[in-house]
C-alpha positions in Angstrom: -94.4 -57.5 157.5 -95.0 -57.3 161.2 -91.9 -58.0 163.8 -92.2 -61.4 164.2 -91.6 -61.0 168.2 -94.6 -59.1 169.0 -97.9 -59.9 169.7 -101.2 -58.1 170.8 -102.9 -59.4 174.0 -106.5 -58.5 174.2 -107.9 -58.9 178.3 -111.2 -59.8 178.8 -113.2 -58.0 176.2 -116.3 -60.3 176.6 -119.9 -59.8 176.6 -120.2 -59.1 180.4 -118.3 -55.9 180.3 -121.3 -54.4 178.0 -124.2 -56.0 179.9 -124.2 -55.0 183.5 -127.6 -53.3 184.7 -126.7 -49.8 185.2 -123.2 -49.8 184.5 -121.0 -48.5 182.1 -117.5 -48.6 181.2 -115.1 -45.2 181.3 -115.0 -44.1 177.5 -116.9 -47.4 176.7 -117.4 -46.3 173.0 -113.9 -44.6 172.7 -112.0 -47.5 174.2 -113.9 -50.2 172.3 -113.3 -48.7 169.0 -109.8 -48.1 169.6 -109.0 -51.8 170.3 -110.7 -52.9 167.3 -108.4 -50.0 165.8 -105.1 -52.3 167.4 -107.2 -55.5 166.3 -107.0 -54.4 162.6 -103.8 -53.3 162.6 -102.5 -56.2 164.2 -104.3 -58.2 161.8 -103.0 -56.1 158.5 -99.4 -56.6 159.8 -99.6 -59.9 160.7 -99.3 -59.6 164.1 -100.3 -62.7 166.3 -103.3 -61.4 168.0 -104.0 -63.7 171.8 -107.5 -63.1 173.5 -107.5 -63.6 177.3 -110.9 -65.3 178.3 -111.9 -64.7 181.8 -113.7 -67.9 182.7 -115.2 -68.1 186.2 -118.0 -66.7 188.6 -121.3 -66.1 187.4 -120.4 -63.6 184.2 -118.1 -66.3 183.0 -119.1 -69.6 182.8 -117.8 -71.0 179.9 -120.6 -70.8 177.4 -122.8 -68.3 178.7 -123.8 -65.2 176.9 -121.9 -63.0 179.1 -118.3 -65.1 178.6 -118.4 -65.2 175.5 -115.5 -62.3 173.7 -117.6 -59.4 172.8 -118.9 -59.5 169.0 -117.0 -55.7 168.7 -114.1 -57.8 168.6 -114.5 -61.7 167.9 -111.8 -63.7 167.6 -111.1 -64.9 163.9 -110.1 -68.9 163.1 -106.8 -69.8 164.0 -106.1 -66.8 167.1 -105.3 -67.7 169.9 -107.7 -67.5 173.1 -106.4 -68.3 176.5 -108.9 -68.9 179.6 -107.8 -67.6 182.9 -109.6 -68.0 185.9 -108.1 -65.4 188.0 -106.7 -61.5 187.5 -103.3 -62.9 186.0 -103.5 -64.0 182.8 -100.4 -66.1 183.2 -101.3 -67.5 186.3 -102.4 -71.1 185.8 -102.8 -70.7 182.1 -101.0 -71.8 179.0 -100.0 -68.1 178.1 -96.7 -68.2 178.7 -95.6 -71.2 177.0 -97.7 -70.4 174.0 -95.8 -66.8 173.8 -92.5 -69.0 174.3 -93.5 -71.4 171.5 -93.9 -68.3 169.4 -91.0 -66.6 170.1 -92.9 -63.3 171.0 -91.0 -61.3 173.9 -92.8 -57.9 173.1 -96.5 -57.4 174.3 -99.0 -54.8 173.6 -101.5 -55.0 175.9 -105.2 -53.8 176.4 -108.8 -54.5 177.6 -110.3 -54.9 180.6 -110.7 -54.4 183.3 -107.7 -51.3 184.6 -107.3 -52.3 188.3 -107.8 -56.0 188.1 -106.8 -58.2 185.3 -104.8 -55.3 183.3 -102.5 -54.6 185.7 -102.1 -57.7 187.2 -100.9 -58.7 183.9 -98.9 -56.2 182.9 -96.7 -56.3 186.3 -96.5 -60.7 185.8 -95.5 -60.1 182.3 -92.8 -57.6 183.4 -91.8 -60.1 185.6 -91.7 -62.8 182.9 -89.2 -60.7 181.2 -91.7 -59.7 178.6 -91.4 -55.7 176.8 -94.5 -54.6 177.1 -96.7 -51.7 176.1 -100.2 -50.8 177.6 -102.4 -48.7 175.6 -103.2 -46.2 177.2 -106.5 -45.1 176.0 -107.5 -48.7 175.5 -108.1 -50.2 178.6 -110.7 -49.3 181.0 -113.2 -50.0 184.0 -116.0 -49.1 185.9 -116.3 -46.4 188.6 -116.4 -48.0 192.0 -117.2 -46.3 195.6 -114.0 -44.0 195.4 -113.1 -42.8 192.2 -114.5 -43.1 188.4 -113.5 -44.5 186.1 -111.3 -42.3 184.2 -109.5 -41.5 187.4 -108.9 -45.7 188.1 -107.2 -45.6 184.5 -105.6 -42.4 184.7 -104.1 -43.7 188.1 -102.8 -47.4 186.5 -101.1 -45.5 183.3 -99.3 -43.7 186.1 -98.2 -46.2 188.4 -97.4 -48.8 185.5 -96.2 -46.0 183.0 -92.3 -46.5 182.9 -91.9 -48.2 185.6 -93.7 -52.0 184.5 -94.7 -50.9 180.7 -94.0 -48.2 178.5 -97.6 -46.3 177.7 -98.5 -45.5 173.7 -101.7 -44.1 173.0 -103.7 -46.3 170.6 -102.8 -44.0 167.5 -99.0 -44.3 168.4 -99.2 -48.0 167.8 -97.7 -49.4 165.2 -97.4 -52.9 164.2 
């Protein structure tokens, strides 16, 4: 039976992540698989499992191909998806009272993408009071002018890593 108080939060896992022209996720394979790894898990236990739906700018217009949550991990009846339309998935969403109404105070966080929307949540939930635990090898991004990919998420697990979360790599998780 899974601990009632904990929930997985899956960031912006949606089509557009796996369609741009000539870019590609850091680990795009490794990290997909090991959220649907947390995603079953979650599941077998219980666990409530929310989806954050980035909905806004081109990519994300609700009901476009490219907002839609990516078919690796689609959303079964009854979980819960919350639409954000900025980096913080409690800002001017209904995530926070929907954890409340739940009683959930532990998070376990992962997605996309590391530098925006991942940490931006992880430091608002630490701020909310929330426990929370980023996966560490299941969140990425894309490289951008300065640094790859790996190095962006290398870089966030640092900064974040026992300061705003605690880190657990994917296998360490346990529902």
């Amino acid at each position: 039976m899974a601990d009632q108080s904990t929930a997985l939060v899956i960031i912006d896992v949606q089509e557009a992540m796996f369609s741009y022209p000539g870019m590609k996720l850091h680990d795009e394979e490794g990290v997909t698989g090991r959220i649907v790894s947390l995603l079953h898990k979650a599941r077998s236990s219980g666990t409530p499992v929310v989806y954050i739906q980035h909905t806004e700018d081109e990519e994300y217009t609700r009901g476009t191909p490219t907002w839609e949550i990516s078919s690796h991990a689609a959303p079964r009846e009854g979980e819960l998806i919350v639409e954000k339309p900025t980096w913080d998935a409690f800002h001017r969403t209904r995530l926070h009272d929907e954890l409340q109404r739940l009683g959930i105070t532990d998070l376990v966080i992962c997605g996309m993408q590391s530098e925006f929307c991942v940490d931006t949540t992880c430091r608002r939930a630490y701020s909310l009071g929330y426990n929370s635990v980023l996966v560490e090898d299941a969140h990425s991004t894309f490289d951008n002018a300065g640094l790859s990919g790996a190095e962006i998420v290398r870089h966030h697990n640092s900064v974040l890593g026992g300061r705003v979360v605690r880190l657990r790599k994917e296998q360490e998780v346990v529902f």
